[in-house]
Biopython code that builds the backbone (N, CA, C, O; Angstrom):
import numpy as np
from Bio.PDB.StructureBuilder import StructureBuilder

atoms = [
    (1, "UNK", "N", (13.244, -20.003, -22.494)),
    (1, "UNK", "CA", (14.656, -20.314, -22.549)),
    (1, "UNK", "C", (15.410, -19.364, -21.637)),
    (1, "UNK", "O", (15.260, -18.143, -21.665)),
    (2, "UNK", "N", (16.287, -20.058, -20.771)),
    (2, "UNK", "CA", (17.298, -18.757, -19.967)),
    (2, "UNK", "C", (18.257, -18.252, -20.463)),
    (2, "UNK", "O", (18.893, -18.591, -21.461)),
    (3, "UNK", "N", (18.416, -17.270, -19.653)),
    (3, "UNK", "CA", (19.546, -16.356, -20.977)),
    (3, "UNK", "C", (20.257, -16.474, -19.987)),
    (3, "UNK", "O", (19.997, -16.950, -18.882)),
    (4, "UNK", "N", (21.721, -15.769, -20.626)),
    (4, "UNK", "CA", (23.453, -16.213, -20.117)),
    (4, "UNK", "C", (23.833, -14.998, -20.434)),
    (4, "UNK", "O", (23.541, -14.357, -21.444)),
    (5, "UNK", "N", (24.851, -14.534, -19.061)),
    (5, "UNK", "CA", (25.284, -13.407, -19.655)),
    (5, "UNK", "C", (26.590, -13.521, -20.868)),
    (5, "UNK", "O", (27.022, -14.659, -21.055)),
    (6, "UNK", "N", (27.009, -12.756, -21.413)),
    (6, "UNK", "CA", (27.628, -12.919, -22.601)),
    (6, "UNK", "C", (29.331, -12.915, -22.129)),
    (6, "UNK", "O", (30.217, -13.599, -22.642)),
    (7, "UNK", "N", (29.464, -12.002, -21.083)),
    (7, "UNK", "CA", (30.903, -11.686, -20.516)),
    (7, "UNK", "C", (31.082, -12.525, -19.755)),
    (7, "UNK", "O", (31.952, -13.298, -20.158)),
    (8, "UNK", "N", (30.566, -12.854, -18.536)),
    (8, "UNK", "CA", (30.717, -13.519, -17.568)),
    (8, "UNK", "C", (29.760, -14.270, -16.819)),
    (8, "UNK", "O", (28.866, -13.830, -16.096)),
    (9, "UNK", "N", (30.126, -15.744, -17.141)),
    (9, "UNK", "CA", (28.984, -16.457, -16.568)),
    (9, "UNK", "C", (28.435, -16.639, -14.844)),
    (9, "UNK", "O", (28.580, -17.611, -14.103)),
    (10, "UNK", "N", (27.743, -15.253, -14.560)),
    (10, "UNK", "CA", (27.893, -15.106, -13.044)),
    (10, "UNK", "C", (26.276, -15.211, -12.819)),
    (10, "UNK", "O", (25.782, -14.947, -11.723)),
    (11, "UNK", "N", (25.429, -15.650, -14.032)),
    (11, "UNK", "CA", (24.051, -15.773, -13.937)),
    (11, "UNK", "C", (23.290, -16.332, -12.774)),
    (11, "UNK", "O", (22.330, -15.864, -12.162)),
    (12, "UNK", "N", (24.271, -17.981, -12.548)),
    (12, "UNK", "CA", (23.870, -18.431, -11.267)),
    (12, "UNK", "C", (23.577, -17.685, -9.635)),
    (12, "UNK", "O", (22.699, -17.563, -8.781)),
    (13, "UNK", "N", (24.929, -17.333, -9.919)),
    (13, "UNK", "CA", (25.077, -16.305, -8.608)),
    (13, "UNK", "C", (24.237, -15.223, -8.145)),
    (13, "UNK", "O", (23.815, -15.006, -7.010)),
    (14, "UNK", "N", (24.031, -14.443, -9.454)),
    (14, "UNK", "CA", (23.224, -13.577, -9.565)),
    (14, "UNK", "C", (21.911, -13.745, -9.170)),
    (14, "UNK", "O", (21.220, -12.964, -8.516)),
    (15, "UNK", "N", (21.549, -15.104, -9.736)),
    (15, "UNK", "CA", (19.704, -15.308, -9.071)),
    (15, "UNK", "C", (19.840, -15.512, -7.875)),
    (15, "UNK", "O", (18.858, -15.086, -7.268)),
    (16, "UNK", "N", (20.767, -16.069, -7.069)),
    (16, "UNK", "CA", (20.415, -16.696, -5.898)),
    (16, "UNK", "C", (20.311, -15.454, -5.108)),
    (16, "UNK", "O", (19.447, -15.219, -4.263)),
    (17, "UNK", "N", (21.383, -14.600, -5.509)),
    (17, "UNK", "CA", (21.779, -13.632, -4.760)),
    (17, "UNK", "C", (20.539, -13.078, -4.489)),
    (17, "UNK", "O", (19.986, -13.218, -3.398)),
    (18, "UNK", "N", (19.957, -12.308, -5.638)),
    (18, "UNK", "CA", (18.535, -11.653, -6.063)),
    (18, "UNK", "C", (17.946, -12.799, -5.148)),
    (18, "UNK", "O", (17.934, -12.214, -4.065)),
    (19, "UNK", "N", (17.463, -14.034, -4.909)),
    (19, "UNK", "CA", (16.286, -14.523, -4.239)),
    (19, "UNK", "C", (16.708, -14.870, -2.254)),
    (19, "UNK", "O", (15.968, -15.145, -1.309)),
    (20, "UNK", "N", (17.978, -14.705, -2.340)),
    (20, "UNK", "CA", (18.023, -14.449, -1.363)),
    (20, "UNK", "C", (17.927, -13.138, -0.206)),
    (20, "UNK", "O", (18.048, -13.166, 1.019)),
    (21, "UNK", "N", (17.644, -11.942, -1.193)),
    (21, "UNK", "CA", (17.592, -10.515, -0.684)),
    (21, "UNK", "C", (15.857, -10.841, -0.948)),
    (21, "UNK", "O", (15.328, -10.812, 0.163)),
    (22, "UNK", "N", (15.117, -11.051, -1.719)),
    (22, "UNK", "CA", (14.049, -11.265, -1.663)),
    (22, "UNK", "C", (13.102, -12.068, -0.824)),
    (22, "UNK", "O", (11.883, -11.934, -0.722)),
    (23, "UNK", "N", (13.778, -12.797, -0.334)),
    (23, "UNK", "CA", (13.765, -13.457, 0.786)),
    (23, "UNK", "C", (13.771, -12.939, 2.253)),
    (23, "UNK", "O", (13.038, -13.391, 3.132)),
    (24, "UNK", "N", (14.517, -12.119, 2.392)),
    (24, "UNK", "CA", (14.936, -11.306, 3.497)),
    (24, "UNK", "C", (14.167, -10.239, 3.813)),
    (24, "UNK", "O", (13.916, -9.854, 4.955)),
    (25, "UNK", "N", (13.629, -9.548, 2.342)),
    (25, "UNK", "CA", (12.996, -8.477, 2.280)),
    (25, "UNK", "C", (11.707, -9.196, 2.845)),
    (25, "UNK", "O", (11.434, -8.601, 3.888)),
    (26, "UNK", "N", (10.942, -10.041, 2.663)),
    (26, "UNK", "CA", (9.491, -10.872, 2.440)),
    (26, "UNK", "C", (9.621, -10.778, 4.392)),
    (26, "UNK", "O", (8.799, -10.051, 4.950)),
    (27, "UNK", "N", (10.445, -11.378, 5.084)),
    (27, "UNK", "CA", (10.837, -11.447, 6.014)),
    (27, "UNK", "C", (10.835, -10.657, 7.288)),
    (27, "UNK", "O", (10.392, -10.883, 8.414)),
    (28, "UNK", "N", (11.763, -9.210, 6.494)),
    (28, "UNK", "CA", (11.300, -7.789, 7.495)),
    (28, "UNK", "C", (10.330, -7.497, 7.062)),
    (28, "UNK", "O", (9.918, -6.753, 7.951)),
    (29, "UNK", "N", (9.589, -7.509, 6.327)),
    (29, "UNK", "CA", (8.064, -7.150, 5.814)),
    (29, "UNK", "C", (6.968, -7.622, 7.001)),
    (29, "UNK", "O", (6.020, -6.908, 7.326)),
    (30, "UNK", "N", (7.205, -8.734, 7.503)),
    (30, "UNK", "CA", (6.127, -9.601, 8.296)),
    (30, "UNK", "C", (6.918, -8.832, 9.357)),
    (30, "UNK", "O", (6.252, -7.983, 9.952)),
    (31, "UNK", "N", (7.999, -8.934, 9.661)),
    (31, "UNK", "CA", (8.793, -8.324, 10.959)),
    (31, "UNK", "C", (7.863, -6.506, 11.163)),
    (31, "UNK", "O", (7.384, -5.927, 12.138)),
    (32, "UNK", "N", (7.964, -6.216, 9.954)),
    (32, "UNK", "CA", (7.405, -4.864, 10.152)),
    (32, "UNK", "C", (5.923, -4.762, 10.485)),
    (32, "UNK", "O", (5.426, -3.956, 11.271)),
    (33, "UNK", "N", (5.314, -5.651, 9.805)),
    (33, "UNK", "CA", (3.713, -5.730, 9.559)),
    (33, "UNK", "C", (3.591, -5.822, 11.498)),
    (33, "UNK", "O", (3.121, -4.852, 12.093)),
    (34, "UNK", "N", (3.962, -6.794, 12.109)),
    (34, "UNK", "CA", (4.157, -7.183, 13.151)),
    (34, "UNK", "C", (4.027, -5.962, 14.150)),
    (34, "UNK", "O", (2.946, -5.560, 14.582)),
    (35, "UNK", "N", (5.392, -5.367, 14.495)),
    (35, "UNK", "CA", (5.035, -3.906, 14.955)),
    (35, "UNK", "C", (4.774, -3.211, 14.564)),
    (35, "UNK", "O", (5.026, -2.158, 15.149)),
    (36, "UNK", "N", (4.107, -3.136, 13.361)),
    (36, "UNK", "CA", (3.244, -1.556, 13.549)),
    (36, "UNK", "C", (1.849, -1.951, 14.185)),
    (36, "UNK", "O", (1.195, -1.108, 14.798)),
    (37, "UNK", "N", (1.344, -3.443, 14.001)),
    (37, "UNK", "CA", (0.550, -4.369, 14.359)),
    (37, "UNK", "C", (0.704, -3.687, 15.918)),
    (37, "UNK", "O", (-0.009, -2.684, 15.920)),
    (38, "UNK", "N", (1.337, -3.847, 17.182)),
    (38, "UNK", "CA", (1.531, -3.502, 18.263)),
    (38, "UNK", "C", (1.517, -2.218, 18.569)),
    (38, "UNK", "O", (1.010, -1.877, 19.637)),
    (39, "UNK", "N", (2.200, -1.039, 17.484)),
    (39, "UNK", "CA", (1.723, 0.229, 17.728)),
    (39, "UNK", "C", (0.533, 0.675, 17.483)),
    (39, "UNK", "O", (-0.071, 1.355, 18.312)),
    (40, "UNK", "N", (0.038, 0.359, 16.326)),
    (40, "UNK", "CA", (-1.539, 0.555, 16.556)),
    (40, "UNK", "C", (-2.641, 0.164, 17.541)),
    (40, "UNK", "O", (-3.401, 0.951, 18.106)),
    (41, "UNK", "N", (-2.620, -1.156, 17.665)),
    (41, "UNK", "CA", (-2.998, -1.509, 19.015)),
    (41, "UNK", "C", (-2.792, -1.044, 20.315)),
    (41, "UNK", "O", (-3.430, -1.179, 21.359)),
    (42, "UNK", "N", (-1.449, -0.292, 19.930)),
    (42, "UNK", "CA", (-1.566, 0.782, 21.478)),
    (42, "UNK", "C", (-2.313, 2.096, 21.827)),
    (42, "UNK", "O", (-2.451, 2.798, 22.829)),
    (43, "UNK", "N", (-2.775, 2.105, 20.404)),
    (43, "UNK", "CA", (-3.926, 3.700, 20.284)),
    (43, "UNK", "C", (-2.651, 4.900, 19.563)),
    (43, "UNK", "O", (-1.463, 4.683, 19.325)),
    (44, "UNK", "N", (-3.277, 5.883, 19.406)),
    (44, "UNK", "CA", (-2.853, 6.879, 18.870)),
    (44, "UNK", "C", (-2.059, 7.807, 19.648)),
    (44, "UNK", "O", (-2.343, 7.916, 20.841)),
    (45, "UNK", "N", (-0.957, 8.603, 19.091)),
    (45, "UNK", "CA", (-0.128, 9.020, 19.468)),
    (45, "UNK", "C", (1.198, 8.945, 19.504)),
    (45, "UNK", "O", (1.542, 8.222, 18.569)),
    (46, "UNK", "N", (1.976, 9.262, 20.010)),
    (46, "UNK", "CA", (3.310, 9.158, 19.842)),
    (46, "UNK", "C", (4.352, 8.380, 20.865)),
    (46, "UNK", "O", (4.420, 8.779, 22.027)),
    (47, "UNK", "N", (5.088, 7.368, 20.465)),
    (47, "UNK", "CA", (5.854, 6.626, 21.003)),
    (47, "UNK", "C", (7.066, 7.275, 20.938)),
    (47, "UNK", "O", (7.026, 8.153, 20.076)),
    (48, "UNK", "N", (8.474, 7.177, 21.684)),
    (48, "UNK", "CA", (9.856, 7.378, 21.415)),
    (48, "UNK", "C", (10.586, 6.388, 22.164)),
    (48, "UNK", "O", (10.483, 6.165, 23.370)),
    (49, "UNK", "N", (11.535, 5.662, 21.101)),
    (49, "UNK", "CA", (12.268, 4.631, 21.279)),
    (49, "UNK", "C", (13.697, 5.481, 21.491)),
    (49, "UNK", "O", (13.772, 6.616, 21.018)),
    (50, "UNK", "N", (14.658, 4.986, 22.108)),
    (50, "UNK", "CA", (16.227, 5.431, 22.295)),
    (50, "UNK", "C", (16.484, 6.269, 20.982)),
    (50, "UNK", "O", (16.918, 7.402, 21.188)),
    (51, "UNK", "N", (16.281, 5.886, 19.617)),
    (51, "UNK", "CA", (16.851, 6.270, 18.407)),
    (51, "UNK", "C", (15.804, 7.207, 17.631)),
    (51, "UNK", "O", (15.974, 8.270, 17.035)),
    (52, "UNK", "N", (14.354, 6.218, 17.915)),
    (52, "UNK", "CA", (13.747, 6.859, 16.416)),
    (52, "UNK", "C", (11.744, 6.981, 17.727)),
    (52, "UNK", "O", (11.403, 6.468, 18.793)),
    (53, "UNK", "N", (11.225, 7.721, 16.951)),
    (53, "UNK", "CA", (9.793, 7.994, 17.661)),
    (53, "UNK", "C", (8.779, 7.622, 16.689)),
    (53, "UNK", "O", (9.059, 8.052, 15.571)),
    (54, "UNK", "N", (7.909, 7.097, 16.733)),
    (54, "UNK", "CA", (6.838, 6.525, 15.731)),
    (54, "UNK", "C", (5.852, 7.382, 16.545)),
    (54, "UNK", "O", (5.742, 7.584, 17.754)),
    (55, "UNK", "N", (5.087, 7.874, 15.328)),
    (55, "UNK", "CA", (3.363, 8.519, 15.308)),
    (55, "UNK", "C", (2.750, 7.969, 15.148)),
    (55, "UNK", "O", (3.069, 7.389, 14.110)),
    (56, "UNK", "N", (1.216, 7.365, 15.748)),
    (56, "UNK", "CA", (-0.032, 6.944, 15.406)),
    (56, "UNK", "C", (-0.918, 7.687, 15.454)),
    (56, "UNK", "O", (-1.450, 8.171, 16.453)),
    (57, "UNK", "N", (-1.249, 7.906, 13.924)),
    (57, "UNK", "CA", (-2.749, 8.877, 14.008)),
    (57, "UNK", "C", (-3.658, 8.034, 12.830)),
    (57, "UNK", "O", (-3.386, 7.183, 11.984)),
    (58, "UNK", "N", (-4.726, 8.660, 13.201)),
    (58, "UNK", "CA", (-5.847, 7.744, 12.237)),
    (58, "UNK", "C", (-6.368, 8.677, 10.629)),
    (58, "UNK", "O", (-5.796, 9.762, 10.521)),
    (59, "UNK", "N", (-7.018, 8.445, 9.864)),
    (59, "UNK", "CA", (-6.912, 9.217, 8.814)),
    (59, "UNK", "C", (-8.321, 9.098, 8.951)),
    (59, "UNK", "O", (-8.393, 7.926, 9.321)),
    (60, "UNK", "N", (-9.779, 9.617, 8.893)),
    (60, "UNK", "CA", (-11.334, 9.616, 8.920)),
    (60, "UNK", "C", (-11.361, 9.465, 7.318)),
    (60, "UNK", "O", (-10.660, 9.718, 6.338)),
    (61, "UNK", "N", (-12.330, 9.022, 7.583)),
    (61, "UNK", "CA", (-13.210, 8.134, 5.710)),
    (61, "UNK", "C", (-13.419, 9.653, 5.195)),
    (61, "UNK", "O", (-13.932, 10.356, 6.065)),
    (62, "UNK", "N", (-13.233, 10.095, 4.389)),
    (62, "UNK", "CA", (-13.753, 11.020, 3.377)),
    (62, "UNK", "C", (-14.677, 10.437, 2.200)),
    (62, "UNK", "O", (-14.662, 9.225, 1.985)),
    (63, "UNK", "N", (-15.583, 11.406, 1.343)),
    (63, "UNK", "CA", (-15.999, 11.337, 0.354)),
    (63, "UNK", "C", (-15.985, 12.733, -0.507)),
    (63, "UNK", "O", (-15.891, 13.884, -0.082)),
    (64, "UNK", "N", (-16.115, 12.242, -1.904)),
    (64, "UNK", "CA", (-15.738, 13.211, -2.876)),
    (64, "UNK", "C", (-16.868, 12.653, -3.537)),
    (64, "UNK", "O", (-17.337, 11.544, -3.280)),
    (65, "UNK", "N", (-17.483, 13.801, -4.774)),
    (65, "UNK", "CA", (-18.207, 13.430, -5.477)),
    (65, "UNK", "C", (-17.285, 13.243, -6.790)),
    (65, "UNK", "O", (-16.263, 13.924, -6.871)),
    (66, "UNK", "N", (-17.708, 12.105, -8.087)),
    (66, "UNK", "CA", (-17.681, 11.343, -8.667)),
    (66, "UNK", "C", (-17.817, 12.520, -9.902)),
    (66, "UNK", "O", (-18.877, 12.969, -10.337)),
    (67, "UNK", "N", (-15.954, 13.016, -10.492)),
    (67, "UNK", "CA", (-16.532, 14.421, -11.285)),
    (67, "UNK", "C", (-17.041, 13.946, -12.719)),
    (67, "UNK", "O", (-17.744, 14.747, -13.335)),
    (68, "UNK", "N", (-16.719, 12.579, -13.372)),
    (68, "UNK", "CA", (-17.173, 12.185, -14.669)),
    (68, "UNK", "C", (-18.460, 11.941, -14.320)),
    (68, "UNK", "O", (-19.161, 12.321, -15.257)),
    (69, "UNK", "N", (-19.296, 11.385, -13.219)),
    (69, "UNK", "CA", (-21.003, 11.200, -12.879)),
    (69, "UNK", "C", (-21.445, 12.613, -13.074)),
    (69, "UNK", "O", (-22.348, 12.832, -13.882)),
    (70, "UNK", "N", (-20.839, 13.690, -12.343)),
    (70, "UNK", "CA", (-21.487, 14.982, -12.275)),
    (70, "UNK", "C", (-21.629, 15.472, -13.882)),
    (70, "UNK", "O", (-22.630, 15.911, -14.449)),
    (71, "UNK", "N", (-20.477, 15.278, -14.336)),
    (71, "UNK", "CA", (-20.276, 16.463, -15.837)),
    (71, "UNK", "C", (-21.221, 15.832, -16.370)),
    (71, "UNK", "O", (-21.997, 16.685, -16.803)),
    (72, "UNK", "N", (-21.716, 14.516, -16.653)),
    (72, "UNK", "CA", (-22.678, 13.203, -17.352)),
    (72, "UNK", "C", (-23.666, 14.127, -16.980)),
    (72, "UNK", "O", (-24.110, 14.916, -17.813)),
    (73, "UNK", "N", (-24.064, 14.113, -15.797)),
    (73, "UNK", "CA", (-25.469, 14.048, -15.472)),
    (73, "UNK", "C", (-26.090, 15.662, -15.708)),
    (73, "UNK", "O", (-27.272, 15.883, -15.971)),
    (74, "UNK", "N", (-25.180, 16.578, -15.578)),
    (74, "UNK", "CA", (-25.210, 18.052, -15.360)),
    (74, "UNK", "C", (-25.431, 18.505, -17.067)),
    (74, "UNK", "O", (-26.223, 19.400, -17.365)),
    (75, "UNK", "N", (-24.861, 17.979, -17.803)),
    (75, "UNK", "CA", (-25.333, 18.093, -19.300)),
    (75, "UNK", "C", (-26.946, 17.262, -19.477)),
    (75, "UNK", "O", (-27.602, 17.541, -20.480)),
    (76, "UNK", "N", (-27.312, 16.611, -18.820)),
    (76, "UNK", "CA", (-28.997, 17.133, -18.602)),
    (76, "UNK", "C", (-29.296, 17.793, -17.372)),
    (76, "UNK", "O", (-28.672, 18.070, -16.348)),
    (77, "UNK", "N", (-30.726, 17.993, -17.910)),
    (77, "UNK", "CA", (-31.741, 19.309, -17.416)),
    (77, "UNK", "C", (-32.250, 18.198, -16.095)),
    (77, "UNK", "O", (-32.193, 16.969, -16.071)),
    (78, "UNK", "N", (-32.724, 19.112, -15.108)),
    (78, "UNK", "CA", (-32.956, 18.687, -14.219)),
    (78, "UNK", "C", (-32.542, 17.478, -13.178)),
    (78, "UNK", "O", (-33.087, 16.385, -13.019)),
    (79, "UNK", "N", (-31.403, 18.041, -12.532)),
    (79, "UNK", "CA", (-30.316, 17.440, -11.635)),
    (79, "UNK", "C", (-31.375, 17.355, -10.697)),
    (79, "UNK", "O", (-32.229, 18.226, -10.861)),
    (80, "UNK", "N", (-31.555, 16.651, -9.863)),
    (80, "UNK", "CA", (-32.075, 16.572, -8.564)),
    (80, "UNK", "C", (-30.814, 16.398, -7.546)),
    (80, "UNK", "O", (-29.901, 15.610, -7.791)),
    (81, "UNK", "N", (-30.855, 17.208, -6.383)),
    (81, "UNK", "CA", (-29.823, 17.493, -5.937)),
    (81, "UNK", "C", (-29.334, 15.943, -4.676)),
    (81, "UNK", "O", (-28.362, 15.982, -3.921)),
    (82, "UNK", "N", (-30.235, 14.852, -4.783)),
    (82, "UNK", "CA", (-30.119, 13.555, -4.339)),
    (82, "UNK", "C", (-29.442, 12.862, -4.682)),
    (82, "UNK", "O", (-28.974, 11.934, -4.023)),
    (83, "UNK", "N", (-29.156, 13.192, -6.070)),
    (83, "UNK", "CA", (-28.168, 12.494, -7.093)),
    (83, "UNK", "C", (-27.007, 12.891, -6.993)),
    (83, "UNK", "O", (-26.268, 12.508, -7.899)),
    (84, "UNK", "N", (-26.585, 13.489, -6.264)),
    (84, "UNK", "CA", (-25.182, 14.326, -5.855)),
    (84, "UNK", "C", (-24.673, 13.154, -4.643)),
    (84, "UNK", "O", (-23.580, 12.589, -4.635)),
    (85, "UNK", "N", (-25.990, 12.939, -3.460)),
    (85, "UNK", "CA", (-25.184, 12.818, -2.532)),
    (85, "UNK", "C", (-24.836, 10.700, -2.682)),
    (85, "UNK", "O", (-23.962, 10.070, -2.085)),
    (86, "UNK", "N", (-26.032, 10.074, -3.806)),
    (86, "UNK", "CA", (-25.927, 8.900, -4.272)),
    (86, "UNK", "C", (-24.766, 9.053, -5.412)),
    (86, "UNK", "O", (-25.019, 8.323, -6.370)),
    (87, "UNK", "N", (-23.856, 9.622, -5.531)),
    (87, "UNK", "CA", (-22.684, 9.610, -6.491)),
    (87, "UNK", "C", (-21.426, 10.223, -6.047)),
    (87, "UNK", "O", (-20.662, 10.934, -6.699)),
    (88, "UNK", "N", (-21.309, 9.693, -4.409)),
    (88, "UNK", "CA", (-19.797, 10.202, -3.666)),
    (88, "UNK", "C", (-19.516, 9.353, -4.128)),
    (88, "UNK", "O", (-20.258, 8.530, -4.665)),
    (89, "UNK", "N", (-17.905, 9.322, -4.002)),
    (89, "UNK", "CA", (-17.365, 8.327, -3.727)),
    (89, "UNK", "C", (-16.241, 8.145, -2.301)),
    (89, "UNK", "O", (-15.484, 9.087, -2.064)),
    (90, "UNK", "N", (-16.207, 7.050, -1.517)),
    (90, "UNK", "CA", (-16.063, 7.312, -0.029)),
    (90, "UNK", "C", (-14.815, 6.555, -0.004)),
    (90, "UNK", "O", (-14.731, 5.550, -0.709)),
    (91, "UNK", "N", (-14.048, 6.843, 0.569)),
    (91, "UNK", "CA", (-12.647, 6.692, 0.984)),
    (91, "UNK", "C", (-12.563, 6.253, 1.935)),
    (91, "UNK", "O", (-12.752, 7.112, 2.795)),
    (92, "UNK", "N", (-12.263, 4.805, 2.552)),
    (92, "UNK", "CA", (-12.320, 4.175, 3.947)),
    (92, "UNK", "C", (-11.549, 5.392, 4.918)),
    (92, "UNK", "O", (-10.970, 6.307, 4.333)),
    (93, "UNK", "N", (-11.566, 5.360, 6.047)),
    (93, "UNK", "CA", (-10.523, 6.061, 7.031)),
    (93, "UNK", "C", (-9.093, 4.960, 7.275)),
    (93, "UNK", "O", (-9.604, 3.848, 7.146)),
    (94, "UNK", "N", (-8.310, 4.851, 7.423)),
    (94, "UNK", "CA", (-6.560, 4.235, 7.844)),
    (94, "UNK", "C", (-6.410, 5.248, 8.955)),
    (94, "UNK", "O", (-6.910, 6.319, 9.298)),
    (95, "UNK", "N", (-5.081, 4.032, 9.523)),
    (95, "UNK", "CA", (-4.153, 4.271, 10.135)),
    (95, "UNK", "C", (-2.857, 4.534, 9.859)),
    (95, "UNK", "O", (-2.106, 3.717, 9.326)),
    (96, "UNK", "N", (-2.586, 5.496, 10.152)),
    (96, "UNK", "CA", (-0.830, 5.539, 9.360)),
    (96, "UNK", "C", (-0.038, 5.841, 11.006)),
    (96, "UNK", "O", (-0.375, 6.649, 11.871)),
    (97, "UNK", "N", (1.363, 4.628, 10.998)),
    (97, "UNK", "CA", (2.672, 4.757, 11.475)),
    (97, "UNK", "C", (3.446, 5.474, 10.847)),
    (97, "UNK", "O", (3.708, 5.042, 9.724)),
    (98, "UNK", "N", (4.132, 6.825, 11.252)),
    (98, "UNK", "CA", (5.195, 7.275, 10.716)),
    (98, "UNK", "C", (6.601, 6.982, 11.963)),
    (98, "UNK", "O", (6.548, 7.074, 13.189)),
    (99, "UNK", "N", (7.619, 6.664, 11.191)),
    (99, "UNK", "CA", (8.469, 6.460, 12.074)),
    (99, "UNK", "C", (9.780, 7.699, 11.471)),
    (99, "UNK", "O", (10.142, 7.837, 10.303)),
    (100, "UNK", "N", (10.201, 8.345, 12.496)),
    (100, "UNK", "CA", (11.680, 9.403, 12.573)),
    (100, "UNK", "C", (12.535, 8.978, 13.262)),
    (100, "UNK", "O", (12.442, 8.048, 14.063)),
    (101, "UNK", "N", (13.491, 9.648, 13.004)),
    (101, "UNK", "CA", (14.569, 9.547, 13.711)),
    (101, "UNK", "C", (14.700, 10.669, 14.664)),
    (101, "UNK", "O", (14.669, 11.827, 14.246)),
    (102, "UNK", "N", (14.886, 10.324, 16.271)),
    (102, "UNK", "CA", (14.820, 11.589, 17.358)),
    (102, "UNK", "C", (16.064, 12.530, 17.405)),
    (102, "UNK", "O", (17.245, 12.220, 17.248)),
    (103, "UNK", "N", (15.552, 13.677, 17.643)),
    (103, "UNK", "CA", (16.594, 14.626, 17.251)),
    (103, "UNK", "C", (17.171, 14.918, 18.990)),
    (103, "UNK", "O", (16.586, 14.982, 20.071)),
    (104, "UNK", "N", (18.817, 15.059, 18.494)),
    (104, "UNK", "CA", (19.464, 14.789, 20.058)),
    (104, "UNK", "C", (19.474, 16.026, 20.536)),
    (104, "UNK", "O", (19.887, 16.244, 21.675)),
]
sb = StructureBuilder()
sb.init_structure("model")
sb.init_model(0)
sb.init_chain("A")
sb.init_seg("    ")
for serial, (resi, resn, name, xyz) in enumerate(atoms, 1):
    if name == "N":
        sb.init_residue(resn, " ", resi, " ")
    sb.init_atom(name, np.array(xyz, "f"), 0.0, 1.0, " ", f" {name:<3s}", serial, name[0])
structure = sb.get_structure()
C-alpha cells in the first residue's frame, strides 16, 4: 500500500523528483565509467586538464594469509609450513583514477 504524506500531499512530486535525479545520477555514472575508461587506456601517470589533474596508477595483487585458517590449524601439532603458503588469500591488483583539483 502507498503511503501519503499527512501535511502535504507533495508525494507525487517527490517520487518523480527522486527518479529523476536517479536517473541523472545512472547517467554521469556511464559518463564517468567512460573516461576513466580512456584514462586508463592511456597508461599510467598523470594527466592535467585546465581545472583538475587525474592520476593513473595501478595497485599489484597482494596476498595475506587467512588468520582464522592459521589460529585453526596452529592449535594442532605439526603445521607443515606448505599449508601456510596454500591458505593466502590473494587480492586481485586495480587500477585507481584519482582526480584533484590543480592548484593555481
Amino acid at each position: 500500500m502507498a503511503t501519503k504524506f499527512n501535511t502535504i500531499d507533495l508525494a507525487g512530486s517527490v517520487v518523480d523528483r527522486l527518479g529523476d535525479i536517479k536517473a541523472q545520477i545512472a547517467e554521469l555514472k556511464a559518463i564517468e565509467a567512460n573516461l576513466i575508461g580512456i584514462l586508463v587506456n592511456g597508461g599510467e601517470g598523470a594527466v592535467d586538464g585546465d581545472t583538475f589533474r587525474a592520476t593513473v596508477s595501478s595497485v599489484a595483487e597482494r596476498s595475506s594469509l587467512d588468520a582464522k585458517a592459521a589460529e585453526a590449524k596452529l592449535r594442532e601439532l605439526g603445521v607443515d609450513g606448505r599449508w601456510f603458503s596454500k591458505n593466502q588469500k590473494v587480492t586481485k591488483g586495480y587500477t585507481v583514477v584519482k582526480v584533484v583539483a590543480r592548484k593555481a
